[in-house]
N, C-alpha and C positions, 0 to 999 in steps of 0.2 A: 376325555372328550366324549365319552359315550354318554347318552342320554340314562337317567334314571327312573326306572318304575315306581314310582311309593305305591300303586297298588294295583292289581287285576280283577276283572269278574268275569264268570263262564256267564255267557250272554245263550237267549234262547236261542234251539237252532232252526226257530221260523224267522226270524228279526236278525239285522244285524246294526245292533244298537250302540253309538257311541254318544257316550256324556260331553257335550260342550259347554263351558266354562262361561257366563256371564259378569256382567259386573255385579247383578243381585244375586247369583246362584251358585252355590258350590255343591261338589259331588264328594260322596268318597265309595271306595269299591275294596271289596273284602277280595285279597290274594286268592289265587288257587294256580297251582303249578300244573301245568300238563308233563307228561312224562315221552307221550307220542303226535305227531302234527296233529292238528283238527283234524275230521273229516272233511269232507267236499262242503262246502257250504257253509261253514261255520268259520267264524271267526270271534276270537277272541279280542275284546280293546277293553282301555281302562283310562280316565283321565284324570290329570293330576294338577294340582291349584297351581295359578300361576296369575299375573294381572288383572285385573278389571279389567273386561271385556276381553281377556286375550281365550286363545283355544289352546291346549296340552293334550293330545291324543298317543295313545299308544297302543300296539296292537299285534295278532297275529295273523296274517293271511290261511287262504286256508289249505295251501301246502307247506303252511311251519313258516316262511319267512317273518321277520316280525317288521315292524313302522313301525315310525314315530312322527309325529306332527308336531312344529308349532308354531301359533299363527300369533303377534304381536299385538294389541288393539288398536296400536294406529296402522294397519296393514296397508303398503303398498300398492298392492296387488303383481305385486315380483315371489316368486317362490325358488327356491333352489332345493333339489331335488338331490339327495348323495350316497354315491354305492362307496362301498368301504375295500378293500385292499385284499388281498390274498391269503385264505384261510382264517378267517373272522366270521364265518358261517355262525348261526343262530344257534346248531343245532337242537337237540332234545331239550334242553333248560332256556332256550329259545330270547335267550341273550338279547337286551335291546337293541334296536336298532340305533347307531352315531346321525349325525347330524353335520356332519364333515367341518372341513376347516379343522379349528381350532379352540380355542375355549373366548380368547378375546375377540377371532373374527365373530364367533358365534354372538357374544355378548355384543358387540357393535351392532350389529345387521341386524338384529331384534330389537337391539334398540331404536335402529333406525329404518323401521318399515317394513324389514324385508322378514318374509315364511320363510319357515325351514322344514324340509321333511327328508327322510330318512330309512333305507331300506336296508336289512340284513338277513342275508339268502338264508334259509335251510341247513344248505349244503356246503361243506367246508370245500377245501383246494380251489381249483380253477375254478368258483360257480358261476362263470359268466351267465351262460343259459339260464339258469335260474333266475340272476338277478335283472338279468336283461326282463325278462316276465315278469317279476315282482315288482322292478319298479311303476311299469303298466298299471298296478293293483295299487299300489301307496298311492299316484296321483289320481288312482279313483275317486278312492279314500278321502282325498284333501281335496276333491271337489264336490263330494258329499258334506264334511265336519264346516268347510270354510268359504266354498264356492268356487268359480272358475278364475283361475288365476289370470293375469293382462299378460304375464311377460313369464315363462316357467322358464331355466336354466338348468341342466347338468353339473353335475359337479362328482369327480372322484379323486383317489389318490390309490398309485400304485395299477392292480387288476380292476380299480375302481375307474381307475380314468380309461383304461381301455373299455367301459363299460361304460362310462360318459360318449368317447367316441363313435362305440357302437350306438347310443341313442341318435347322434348327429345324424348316422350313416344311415338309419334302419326304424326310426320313429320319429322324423320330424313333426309326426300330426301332432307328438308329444312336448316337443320341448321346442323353446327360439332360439336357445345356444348350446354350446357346451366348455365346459375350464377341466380338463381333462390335466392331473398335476402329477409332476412325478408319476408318469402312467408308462405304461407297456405297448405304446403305440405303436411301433413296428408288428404285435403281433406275438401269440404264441411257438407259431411255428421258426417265423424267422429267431426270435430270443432264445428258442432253445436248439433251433442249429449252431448260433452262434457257442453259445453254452458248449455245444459239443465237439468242435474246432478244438477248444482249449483243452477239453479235459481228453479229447486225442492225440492231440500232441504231449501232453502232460502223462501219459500211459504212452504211449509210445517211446518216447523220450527219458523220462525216469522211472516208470513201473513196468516195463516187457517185461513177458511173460508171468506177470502177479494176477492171478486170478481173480482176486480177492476186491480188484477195482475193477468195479462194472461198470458200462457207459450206458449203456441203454437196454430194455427189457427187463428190469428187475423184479424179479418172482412175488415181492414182500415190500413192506415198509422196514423190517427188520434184515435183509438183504439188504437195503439201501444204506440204511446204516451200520454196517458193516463195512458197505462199500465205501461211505464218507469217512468213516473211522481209517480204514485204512490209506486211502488217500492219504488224509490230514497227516499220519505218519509219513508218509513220504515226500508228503509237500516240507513238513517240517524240517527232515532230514538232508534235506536238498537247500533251503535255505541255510544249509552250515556253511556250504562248499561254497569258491565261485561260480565253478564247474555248474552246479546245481541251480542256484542264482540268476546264471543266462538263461537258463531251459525254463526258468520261472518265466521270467518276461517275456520271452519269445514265445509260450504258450497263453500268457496273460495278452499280447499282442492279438492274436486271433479273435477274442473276447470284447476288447478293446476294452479291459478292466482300465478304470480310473486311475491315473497316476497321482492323481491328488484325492484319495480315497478315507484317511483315515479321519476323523470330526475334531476339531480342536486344534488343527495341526498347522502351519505355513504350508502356503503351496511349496512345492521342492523348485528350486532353480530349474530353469529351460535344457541347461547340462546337465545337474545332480543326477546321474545317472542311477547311482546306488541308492540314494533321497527316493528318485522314482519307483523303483524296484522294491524298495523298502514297505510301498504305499500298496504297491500290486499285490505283493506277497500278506498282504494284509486284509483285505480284501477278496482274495482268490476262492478260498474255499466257497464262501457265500454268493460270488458270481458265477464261478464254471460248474460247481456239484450243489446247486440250487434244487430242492424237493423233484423230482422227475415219475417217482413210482407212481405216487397220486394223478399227475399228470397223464401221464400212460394207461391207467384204470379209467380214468373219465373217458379220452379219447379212444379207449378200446386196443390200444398198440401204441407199438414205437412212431412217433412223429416225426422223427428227425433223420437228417442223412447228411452223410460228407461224400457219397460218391460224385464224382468230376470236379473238386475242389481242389484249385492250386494255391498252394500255400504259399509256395512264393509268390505268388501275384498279390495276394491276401497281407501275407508280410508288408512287401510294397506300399500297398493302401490303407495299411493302417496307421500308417503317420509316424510308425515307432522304431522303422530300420533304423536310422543312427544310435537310439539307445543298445537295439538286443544287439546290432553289431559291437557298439563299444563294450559292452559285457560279455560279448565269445573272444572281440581277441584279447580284454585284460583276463579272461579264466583260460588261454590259448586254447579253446574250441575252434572246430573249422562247422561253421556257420551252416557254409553250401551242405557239407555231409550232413547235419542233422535236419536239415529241408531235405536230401535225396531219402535221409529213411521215412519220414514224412509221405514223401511221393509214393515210397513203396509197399508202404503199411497196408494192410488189408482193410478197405472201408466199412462202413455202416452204413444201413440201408432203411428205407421206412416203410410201415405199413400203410397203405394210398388210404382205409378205410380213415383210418386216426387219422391222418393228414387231415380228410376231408371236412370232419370232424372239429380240430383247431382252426381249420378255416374259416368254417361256421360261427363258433363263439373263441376268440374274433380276429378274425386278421383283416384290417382297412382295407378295403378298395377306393379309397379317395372320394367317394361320393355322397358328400356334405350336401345335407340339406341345410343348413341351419351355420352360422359362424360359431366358428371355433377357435378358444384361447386355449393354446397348450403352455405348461408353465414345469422348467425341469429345473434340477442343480445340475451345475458346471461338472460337481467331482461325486455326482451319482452311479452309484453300480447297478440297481435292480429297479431298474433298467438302467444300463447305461447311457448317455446324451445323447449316443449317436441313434439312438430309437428315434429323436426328433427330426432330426435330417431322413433317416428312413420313411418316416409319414409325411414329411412335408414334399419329397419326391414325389411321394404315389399322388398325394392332393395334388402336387400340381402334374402332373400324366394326367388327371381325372380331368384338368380344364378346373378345377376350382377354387386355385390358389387365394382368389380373391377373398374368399370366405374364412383364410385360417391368418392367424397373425401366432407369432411365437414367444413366451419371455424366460427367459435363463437369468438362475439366483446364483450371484457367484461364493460359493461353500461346497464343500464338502458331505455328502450324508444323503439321505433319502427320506424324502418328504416331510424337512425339518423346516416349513414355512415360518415367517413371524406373519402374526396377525393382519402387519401392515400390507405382507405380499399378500395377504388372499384376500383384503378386503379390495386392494387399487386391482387385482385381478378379475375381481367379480364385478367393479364399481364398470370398467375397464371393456369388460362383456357387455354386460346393460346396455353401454352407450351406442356400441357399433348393434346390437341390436334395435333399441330404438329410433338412432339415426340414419341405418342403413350405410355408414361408412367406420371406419377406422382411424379415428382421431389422435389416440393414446394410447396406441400401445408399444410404442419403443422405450425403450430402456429407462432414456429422461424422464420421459413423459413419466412414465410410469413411476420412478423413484420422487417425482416432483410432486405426485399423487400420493402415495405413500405417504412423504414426509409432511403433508400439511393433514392428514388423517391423525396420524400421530402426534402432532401437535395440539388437535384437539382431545386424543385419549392418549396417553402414553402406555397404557399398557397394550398398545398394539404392537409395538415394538420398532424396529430400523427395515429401511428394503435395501437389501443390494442387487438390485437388478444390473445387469451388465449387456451391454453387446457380445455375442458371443454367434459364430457359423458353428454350428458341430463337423467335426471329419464325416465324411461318410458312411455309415452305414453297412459291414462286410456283407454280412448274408440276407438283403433286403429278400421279401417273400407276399408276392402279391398272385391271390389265385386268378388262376385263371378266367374267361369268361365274364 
């Protein structure tokens, strides 16, 4: 899906000159690698053939993020705008920037009117911040190379779509929507409390006293993996036993890891209790010991805390007491004792600087300028669904429910769209933006849309959009103020 450079040029650093593509004119531009960002001022682009009359731009800003542009020749005047997902940074070889979607939504949407542009930070891990700024800089860009767009959209997937949401909340002067997909909308603070629910109970519960599993403050990137290493052994080991088995799921509970997690699979029966378990245990490592060091170096400190968290309560509302109980009493565990050691365990505490910090880039405050399509899987982990019920809360606290609609793909996996869901998504957006209501965006609607798309290209592929409420949300985290 990533866009391709066929060539570069170091442009002077009085001018910031991009070649635009006519129907009588073609460019071409001799490579040169940079090894460090630009300087202040300078920018790197380079454009690459592409239609009669269409525009191909690509480029570097001038703190390293790199764009990419491309404007169709029968253009619209719709652009969609797309940050990319977590640790897809540009860095030093300054890596093109994607163009989001997919390969046939993309081929659709060009073909049929619509821009596309595309931003990839600098900076690896969390780069909210950054990318939050750069995308400012790409729609500079694309109203220099192509002009001012009628109708601009967000678009992300993953820390991409919390970076979509951040535009909603934080630059509407910029954008008229956003389709924030498979995104981390809850937030990084609340995702990675959650995160550490499980992986406390899960050290608590099967690793006491092993050092060697850290939960938070990790010195290194090589400390962490350590600490994932060793985990993974004693997740593995645990998964022999039944014994070990319960203390899986009733640590996966906390988490609200997917029971229907693994791609390719059947959902497990509504009982399949060990089916369930089987899917959690599958998924665990990648949801509860998810990257944190990085994390923690950006934000300055520990973010996260389990002080005044009742697990029993927390159990209760995550939807999954008949499971972890039917697995303690077939391993004859007594349930209530591993909640009182739970209760007794010594907490984890956060640095308020680094809280404040993830707060920043980005945790929702519900305050939508602009309508907003969020679009998740049913038996997603990173994030898991119930991030959607988490931001739809806060939106509507904010008073502005009216502005967000929601659609759930029923599958398994993370940000494994077919063409058809992002095209009836974005088709979907447009209209409540241009009509000022919300016509189409439930399920039918939506799969009814989808399916007559696909009948005109089939390589968009099927939609299974479904009705789906998510459970609520354990550890929702809305700042203050």
């Amino acid at each position: 899906m990533e866009a391709d450079i066929n060539s570069r040029s170091l442009i002077n650093r009085a001018t910031r000159a991009v070649t635009v593509l006519t129907a009588t004119a073609t460019a071409t531009a001799t490579a040169l690698a940079l090894s460090v960002p630009p300087a202040a001022g300078l920018t790197q682009a380079s454009a690459a053939s592409g239609r009669a009359g269409s525009i191909s731009v690509t480029g570097v800003h001038p703190g390293g993020a790199t764009y990419a542009i491309e404007v169709p020749r029968n253009w619209n005047g719709t652009v969609l705008t797309f940050s990319p997902g977590y640790g897809q940074g540009a860095g030093p070889q300054h890596l093109p920037a994607d163009l989001g979607g997919n390969a046939a939504a993309q081929t659709w949407l060009l073909a049929h009117g619509y821009a596309l542009a595309g931003t990839r930070p600098y900076g690896s891990g969390w780069a909210v911040e950054e990318t939050l700024r750069a995308s400012a800089d790409t729609l500079a860009e694309f109203a220099k190379v192509a002009g001012k767009p009628t109708t601009t959209l967000a678009w992300g997937g993953s820390m991409g779509g919390a970076i979509a949401a951040g535009l909603a909340e934080r630059r509407p002067d910029l954008i008229d929507g956003a389709l924030p997909y498979c995104a981390s909308v809850a937030g990084p603070v609340a995702m990675l409390n959650q995160s550490l629910d499980a992986a406390f109970a899960f050290k608590t519960l099967l690793a006491p006293g092993d050092d060697a599993v850290k939960l938070v403050r990790l010195a290194s990137d090589d400390e962490e993996a350590r600490s994932v290493a060793a985990a993974r052994a004693v997740l593995d080991a645990a998964q022999r036993t039944p014994a070990g088995r319960a203390r899986i799921a009733l640590a996966a509970s906390f988490a609200q890891v997917s029971t229907w997690s693994v791609v390719g699979t059947a959902e497990p029966a509504p009982h399949d209790w060990a089916a369930q378990q089987a899917q959690e245990y599958a998924a665990f490592m990648a949801t509860v010991f998810s990257p944190r060091h990085p994390l923690e170096q950006r934000a300055g400190g520990n973010f996260s805390w389990n002080t005044g968290v009742d697990y029993r309560r927390e159990l209760r509302e995550s939807g999954r007491m008949r499971q972890v109980r039917a697995l303690y009493d077939s391993a004859g565990l007594d349930l209530d004792a591993d909640l009182a050691a739970l209760s007794a365990a010594p907490r984890v505490s956060a640095d308020p600087g680094a809280v404040a910090y993830m707060e920043n880039y980005f945790t929702p405050r519900g305050a939508l300028g602009v309508p907003v399509l969020t679009m998740h899987e049913r038996g997603d982990n990173y994030p898991t669904v119930t991030q959607a019920r988490a931001y739809s809360d806060v939106v509507r606290r904010a008073g502005n429910q009216e502005l967000l609609r929601q659609a759930f793909v029923d599958r398994p996996g993370h940000c494994r769209y077919t063409g058809a869901e992002f095209v009836a998504a974005v088709r979907t957006l447009e209209n409540r933006v241009t009509t000022g209501r919300w016509t189409d965006a439930d399920a039918h609607r939506l799969n009814t849309l989808a399916a007559r798309l696909a009948a005109e290209n089939p390589d968009l592929g099927t939609a299974e959009f479904v009705h789906h409420t998510p459970g609520r949300f354990l550890r929702p985290h809305v700042p203050k103020g």
